[in-house]
NUPA-352527 format. One line per 10 residues: number of its first residue (from 1); their letters; for each residue x, y negated, z negated of N, C-alpha, C. Coordinates in pm, whole numbers, plus 50000, padded with zeros to 5 digits. Example, Ala and Ser with C-alpha at 12.3 -4.5 7.8 and 13.67 -1.06 7.14 Angstrom:
NUPA-352527
1	as	51319,50569,49220,51230,50450,49220,51320,50330,49220 | 51285,50225,49292,51367,50106,49286,51290,49997,49213 $
end
This chain:
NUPA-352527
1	xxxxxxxxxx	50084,50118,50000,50000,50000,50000,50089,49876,50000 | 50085,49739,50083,50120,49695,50077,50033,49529,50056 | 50102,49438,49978,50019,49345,49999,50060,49201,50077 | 50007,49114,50155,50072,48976,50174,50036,48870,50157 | 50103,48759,50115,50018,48625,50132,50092,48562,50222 | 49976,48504,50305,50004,48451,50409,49911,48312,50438 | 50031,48206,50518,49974,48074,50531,49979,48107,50691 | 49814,48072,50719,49852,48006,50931,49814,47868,50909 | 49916,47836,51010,49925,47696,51089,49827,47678,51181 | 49792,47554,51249,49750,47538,51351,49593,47526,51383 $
11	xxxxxxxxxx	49525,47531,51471,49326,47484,51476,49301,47634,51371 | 49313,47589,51242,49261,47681,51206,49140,47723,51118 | 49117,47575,51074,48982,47509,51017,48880,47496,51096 | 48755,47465,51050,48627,47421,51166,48591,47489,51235 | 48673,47665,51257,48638,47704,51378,48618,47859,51404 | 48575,47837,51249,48528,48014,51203,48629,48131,51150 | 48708,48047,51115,48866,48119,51082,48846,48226,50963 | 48810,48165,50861,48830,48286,50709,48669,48355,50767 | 48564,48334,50815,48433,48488,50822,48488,48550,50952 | 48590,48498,51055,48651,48641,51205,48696,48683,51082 $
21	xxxxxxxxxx	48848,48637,50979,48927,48709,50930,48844,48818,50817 | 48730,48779,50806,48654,48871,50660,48585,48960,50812 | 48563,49004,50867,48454,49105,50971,48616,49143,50989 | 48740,49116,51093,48853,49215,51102,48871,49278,50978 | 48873,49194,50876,48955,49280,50746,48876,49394,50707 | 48748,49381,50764,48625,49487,50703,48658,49622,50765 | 48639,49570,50917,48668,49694,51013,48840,49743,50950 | 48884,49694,50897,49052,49756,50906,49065,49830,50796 | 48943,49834,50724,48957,49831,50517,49049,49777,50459 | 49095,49686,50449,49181,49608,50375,49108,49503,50267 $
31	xxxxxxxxxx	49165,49483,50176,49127,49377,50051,49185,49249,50086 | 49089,49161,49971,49207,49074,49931,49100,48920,49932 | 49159,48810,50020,49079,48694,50032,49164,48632,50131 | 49053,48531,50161,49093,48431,50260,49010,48271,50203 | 49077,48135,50223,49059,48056,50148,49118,47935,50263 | 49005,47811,50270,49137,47674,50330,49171,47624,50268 | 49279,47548,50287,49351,47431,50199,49349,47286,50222 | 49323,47225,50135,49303,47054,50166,49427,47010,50235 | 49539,47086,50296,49634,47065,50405,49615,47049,50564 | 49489,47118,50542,49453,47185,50672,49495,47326,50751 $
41	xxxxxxxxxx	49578,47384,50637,49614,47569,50672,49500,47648,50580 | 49497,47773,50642,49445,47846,50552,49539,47959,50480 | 49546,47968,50390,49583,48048,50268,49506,48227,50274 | 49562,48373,50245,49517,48452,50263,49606,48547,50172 | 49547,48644,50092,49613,48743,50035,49521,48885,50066 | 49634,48965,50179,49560,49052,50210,49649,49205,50199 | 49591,49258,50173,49627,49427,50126,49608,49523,50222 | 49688,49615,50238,49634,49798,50304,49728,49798,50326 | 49703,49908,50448,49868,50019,50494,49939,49857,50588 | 50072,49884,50590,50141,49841,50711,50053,49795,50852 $
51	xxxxxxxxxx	50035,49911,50900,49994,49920,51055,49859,49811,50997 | 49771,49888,50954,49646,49745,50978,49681,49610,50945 | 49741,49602,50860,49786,49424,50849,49872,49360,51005 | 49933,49460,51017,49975,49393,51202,49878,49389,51258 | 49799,49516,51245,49651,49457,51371,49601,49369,51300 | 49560,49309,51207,49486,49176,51152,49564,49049,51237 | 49649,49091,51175,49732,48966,51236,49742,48888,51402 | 49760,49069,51477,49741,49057,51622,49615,48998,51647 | 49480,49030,51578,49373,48969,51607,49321,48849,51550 | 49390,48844,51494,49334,48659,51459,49470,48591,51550 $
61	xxxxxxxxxx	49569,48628,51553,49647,48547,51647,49573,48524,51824 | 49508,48658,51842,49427,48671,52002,49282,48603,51983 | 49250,48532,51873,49119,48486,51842,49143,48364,51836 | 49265,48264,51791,49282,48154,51741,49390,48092,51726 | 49376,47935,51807,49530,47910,51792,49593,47852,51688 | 49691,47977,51669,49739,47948,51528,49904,47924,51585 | 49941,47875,51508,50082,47781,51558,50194,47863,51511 | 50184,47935,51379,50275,47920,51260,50258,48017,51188 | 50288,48125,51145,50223,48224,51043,50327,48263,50958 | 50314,48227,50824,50421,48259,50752,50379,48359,50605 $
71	xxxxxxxxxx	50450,48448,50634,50384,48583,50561,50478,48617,50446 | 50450,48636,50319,50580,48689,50216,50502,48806,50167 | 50582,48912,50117,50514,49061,50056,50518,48980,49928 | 50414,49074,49865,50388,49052,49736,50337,49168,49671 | 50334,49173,49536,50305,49306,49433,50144,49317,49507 | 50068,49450,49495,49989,49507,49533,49898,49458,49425 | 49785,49488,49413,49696,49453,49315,49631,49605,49282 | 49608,49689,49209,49566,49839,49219,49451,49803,49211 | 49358,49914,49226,49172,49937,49245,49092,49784,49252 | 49174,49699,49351,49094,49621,49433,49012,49630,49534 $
81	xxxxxxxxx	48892,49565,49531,48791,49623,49612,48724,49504,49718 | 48757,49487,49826,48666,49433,49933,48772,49334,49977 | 48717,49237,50050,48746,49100,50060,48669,48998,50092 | 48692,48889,50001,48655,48777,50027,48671,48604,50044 | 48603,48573,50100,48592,48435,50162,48554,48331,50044 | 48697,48236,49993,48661,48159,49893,48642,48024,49970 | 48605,47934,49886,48564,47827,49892,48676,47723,49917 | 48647,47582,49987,48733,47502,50016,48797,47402,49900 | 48922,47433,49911,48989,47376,49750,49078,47225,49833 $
end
């Protein structure tokens, strides 16, 4: 299991960004959240195997132009369940 948080760059507000990324993350089973930032990036901590977090990634990159994606691993969270779409901070 692996987990990441990850910032994208780029039109990534206004334009349906964190509910595509909550319907991919569903189909992929992966956890975690997705959130914007009063920067104008959105913020994301998302979980599962390896391989599906690249396809997440591949598909919101083929969905949206995102400029910039900067990803760091992070500790896993154990018997986390779903993901979701927080609110604009």
């Amino acid at each position: 299991m692996t987990r990441w948080h990850v910032i994208f760059t780029g039109r990534v507000q206004h334009v349906g960004f964190r509910y595509t990324a909550f319907y991919f993350t569903r189909d992929l089973y992966l956890t975690g959240w997705v959130d914007n930032r009063s920067d104008g990036t959105v913020e994301m901590e998302v979980q599962g195997g390896p391989l599906q977090l690249q396809k997440l990634l591949s598909r919101l990159k083929g969905q949206f132009d995102i400029e910039r994606v900067d990803v760091t691993k992070i500790d896993p969270i154990p018997h986390e369940r779903g993901f979701r779409v927080r609110g604009y901070r």
